[in-house]
Backbone as JSON, one array per atom type, in Angstrom:
{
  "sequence": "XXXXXXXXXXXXXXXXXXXXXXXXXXXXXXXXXXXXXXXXXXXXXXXXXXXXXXXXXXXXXXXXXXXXXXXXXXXXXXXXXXXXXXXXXXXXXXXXXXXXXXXXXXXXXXXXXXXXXXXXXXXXXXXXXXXXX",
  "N": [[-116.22, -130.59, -99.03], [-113.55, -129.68, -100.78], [-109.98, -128.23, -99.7], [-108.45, -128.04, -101.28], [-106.62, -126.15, -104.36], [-108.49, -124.87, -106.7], [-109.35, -124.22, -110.44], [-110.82, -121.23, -111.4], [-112.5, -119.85, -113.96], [-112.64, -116.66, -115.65], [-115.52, -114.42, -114.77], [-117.78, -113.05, -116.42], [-120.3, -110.14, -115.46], [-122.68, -108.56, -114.25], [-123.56, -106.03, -111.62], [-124.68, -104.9, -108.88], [-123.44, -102.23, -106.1], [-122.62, -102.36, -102.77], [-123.44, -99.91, -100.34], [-122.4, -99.86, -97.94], [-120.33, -102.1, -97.54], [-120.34, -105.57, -96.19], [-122.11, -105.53, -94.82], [-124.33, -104.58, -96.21], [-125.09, -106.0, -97.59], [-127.26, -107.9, -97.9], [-129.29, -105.72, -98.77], [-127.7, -104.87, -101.41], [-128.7, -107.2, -102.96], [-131.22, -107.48, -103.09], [-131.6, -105.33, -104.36], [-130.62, -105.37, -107.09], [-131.64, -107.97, -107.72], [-134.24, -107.08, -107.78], [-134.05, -106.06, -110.73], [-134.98, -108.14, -112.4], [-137.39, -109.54, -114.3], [-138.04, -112.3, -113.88], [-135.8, -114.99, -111.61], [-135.18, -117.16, -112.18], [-132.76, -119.73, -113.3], [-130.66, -117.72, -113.3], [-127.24, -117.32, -112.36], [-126.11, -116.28, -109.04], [-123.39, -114.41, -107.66], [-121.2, -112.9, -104.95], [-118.93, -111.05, -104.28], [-116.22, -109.72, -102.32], [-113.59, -107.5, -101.31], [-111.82, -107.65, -98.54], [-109.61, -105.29, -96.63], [-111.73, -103.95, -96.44], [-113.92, -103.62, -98.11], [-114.92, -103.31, -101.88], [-118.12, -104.66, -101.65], [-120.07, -106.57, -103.81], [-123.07, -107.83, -105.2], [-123.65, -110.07, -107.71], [-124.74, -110.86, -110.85], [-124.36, -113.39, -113.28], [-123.92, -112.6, -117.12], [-125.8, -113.6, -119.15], [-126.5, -114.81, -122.48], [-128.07, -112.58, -124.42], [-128.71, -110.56, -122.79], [-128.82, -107.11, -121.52], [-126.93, -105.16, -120.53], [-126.95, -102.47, -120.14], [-129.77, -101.15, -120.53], [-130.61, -102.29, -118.45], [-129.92, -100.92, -116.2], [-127.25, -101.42, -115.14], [-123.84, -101.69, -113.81], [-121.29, -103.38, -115.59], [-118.81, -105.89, -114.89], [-115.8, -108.63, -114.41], [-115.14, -110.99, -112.68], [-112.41, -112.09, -111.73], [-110.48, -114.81, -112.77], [-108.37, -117.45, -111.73], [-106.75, -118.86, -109.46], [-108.62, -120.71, -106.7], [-109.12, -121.42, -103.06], [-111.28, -123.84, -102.26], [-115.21, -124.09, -100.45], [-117.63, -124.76, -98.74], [-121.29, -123.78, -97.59], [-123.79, -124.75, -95.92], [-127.59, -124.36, -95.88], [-127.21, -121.87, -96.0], [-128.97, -119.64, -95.28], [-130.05, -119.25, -92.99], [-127.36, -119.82, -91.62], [-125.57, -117.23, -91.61], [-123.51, -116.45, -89.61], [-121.5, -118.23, -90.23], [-120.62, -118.27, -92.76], [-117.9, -115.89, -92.68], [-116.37, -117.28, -90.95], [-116.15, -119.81, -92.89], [-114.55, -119.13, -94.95], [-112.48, -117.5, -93.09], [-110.93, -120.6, -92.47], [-110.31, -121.33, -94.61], [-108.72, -119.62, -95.47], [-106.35, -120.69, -93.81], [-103.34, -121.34, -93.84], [-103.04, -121.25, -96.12], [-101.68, -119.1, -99.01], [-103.21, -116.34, -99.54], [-104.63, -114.32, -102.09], [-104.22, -111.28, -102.39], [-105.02, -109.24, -103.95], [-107.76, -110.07, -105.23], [-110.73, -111.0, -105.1], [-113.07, -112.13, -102.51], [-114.98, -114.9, -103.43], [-118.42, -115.53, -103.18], [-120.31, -117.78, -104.17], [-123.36, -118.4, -105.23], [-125.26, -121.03, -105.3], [-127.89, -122.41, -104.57], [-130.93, -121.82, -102.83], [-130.4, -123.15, -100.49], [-127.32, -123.81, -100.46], [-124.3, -122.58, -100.88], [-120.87, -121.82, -102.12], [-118.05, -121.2, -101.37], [-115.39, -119.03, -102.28], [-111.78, -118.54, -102.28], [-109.21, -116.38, -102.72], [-105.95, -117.9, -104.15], [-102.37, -117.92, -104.29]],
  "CA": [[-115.56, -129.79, -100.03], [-111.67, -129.71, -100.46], [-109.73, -127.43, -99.3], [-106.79, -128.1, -102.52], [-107.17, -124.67, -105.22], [-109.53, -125.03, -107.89], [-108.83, -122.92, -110.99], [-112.09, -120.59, -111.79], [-112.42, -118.85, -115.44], [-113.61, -115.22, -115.15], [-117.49, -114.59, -115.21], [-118.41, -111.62, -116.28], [-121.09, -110.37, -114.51], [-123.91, -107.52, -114.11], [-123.64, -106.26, -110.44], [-124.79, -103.56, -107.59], [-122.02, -102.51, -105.0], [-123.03, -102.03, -101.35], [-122.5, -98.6, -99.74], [-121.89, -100.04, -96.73], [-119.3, -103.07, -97.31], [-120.59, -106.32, -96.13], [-123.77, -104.68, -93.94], [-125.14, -103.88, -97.18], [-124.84, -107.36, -99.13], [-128.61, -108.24, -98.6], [-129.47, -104.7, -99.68], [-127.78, -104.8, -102.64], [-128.74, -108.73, -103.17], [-132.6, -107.1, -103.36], [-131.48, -104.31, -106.12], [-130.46, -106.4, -108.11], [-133.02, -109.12, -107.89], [-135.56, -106.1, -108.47], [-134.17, -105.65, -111.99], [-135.14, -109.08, -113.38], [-138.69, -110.29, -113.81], [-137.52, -113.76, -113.25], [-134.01, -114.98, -111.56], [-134.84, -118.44, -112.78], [-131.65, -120.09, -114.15], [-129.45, -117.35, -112.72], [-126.21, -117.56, -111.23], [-125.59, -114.87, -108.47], [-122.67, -113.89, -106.46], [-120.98, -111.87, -104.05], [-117.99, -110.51, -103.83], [-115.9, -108.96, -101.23], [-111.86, -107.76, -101.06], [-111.35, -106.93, -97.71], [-110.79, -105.69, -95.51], [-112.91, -102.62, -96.65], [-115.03, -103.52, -99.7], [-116.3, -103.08, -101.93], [-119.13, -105.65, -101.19], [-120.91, -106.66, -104.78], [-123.87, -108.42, -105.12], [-123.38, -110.03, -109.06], [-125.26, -111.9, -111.87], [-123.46, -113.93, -114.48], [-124.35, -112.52, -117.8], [-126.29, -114.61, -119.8], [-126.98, -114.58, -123.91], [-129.18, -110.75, -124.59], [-128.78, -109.8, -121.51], [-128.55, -105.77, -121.89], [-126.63, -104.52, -118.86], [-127.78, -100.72, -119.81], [-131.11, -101.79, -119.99], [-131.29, -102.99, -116.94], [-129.54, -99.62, -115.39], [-126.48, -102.34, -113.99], [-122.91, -101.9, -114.55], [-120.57, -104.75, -116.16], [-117.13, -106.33, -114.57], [-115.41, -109.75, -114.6], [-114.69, -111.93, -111.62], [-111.04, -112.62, -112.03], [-110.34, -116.03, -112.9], [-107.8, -118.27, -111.31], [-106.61, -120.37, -108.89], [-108.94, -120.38, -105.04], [-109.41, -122.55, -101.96], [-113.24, -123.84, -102.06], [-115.78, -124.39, -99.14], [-119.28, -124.88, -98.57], [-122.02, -123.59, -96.01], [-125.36, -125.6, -96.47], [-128.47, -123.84, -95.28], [-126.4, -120.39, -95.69], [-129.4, -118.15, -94.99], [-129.66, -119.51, -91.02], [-125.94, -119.61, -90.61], [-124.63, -116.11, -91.93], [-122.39, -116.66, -89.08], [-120.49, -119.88, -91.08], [-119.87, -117.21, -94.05], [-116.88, -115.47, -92.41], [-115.6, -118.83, -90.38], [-115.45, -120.49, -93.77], [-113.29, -117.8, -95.3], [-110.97, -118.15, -92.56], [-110.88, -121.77, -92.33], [-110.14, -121.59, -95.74], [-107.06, -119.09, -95.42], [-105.09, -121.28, -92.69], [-101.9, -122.32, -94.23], [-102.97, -120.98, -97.99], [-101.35, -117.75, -99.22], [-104.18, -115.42, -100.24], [-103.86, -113.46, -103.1], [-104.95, -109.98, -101.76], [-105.47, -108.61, -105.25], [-108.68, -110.52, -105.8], [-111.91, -110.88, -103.88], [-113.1, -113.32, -102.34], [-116.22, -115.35, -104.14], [-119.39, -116.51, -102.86], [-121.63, -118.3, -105.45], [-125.32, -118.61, -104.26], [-125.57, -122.28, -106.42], [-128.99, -122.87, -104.45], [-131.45, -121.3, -101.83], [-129.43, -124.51, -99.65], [-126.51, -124.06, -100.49], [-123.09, -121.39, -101.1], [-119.84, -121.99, -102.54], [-117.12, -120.03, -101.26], [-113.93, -119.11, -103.21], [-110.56, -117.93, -101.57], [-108.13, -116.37, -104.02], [-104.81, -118.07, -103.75], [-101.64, -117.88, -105.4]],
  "C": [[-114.08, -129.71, -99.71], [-111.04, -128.84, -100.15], [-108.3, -127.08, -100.88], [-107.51, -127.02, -103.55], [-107.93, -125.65, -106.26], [-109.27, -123.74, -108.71], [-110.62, -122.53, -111.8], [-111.92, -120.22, -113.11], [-113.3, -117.14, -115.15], [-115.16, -115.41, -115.6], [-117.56, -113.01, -115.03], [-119.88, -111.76, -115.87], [-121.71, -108.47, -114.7], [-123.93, -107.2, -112.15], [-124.29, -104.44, -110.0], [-124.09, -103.3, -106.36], [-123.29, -102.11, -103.71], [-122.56, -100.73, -101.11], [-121.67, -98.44, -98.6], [-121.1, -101.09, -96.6], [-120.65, -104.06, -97.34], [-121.47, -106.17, -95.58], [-124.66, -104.68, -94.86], [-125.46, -104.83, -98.14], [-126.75, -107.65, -98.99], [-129.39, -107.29, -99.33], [-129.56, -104.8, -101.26], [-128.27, -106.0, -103.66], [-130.5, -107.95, -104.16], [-132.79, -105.94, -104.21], [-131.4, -104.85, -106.73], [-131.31, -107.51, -108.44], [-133.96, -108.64, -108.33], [-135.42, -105.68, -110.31], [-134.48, -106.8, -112.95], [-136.4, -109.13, -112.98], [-138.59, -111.86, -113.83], [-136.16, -114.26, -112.8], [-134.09, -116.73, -111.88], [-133.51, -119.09, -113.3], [-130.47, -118.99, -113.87], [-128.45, -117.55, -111.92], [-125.9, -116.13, -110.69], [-124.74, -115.41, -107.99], [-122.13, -113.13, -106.25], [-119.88, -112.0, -103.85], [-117.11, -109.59, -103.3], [-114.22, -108.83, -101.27], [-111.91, -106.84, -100.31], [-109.48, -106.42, -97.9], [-111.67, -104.68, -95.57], [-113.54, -102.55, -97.98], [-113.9, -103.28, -100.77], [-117.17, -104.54, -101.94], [-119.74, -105.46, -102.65], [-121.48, -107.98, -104.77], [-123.56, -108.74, -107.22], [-124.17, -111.08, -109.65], [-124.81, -112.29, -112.72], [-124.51, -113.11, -115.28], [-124.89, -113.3, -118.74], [-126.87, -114.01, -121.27], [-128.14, -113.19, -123.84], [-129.56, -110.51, -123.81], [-128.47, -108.14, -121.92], [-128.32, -104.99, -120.62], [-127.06, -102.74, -118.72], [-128.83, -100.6, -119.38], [-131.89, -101.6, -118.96], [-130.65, -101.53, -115.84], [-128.56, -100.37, -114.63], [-125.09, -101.99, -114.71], [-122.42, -103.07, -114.64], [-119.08, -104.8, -115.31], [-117.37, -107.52, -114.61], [-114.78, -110.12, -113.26], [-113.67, -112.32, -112.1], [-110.98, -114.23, -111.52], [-109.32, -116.37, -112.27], [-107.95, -118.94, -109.94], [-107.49, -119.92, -107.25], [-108.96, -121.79, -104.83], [-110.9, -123.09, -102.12], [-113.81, -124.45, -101.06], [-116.75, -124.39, -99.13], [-120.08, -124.25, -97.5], [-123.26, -123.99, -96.69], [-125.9, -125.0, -95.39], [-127.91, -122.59, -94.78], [-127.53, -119.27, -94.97], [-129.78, -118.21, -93.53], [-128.8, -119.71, -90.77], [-124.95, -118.61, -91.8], [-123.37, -116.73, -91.14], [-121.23, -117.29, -90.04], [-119.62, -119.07, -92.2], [-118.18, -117.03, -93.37], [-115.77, -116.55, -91.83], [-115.32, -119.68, -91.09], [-114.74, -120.01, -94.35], [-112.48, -117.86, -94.38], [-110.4, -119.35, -92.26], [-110.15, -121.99, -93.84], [-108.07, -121.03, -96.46], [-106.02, -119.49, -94.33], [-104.14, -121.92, -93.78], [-102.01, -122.06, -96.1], [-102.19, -119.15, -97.87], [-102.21, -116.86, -100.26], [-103.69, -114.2, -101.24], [-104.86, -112.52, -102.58], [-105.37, -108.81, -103.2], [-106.9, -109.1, -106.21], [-109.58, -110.93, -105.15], [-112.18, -111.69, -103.95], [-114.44, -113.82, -102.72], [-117.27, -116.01, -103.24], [-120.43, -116.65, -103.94], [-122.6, -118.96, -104.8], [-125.62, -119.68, -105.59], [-127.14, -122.59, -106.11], [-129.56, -122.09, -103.26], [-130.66, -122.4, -99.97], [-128.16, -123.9, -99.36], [-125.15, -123.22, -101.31], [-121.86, -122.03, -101.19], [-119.08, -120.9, -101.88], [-115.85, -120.29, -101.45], [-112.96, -117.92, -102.33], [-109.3, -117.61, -102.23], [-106.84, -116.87, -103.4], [-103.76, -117.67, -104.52], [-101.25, -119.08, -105.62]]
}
């Protein structure tokens, strides 16, 4: 994966925050998973703007989706420009999470007004986005 920006489009999104920051991401991963009866065809992710949260666990919205409904509030993943990175076989190397996030901010200038993305593309395999300017 490259390290050169990639420009995102916002995704709105259906999410559950953590209470506890980044401690709390599988927590809230498993609220949120509890409000669908299938996550088939979903896109989740997780985002974080340190260095103190908030930690959200998020689901793209998809066509009659009813975020009341479902008891979830609504926001938008701010679109533009990040760094992107990979960790394959994310759920045996948590570790890699945080070490690709800083691998990612050597020599880029992070935009501190926008959190940083992880998109859960596969039970394999995590995207991670690094806001730049």
């Amino acid at each position: 994966m490259t390290h050169e920006p990639v420009v995102l489009a916002e995704i709105p999104v259906m999410y559950v925050e953590s209470a506890t920051g980044l401690a709390g991401a599988a927590d809230a991963f498993d609220r949120l998973e509890a409000r669908f009866a299938s996550l088939r065809g979903r896109k989740f992710y997780g985002t974080f703007l340190p260095p103190d949260g908030p930690y959200r666990a998020c689901v793209a919205i998809e066509p009659g989706d009813d975020a009341a409904a479902l008891g979830l509030p609504t926001w938008t993943i701010p679109g533009g420009k990040y760094r992107r990175g990979k960790v394959l076989n994310w759920s045996a190397n948590m570790a890699e999470i945080g070490k690709t996030f800083a691998r990612l901010a050597e020599n880029a200038q992070r935009d501190a007004s926008r959190p940083g993305v992880e998109f859960y593309r596969s039970e394999k395999e995590l995207v991670l986005f690094l806001p730049v300017t």
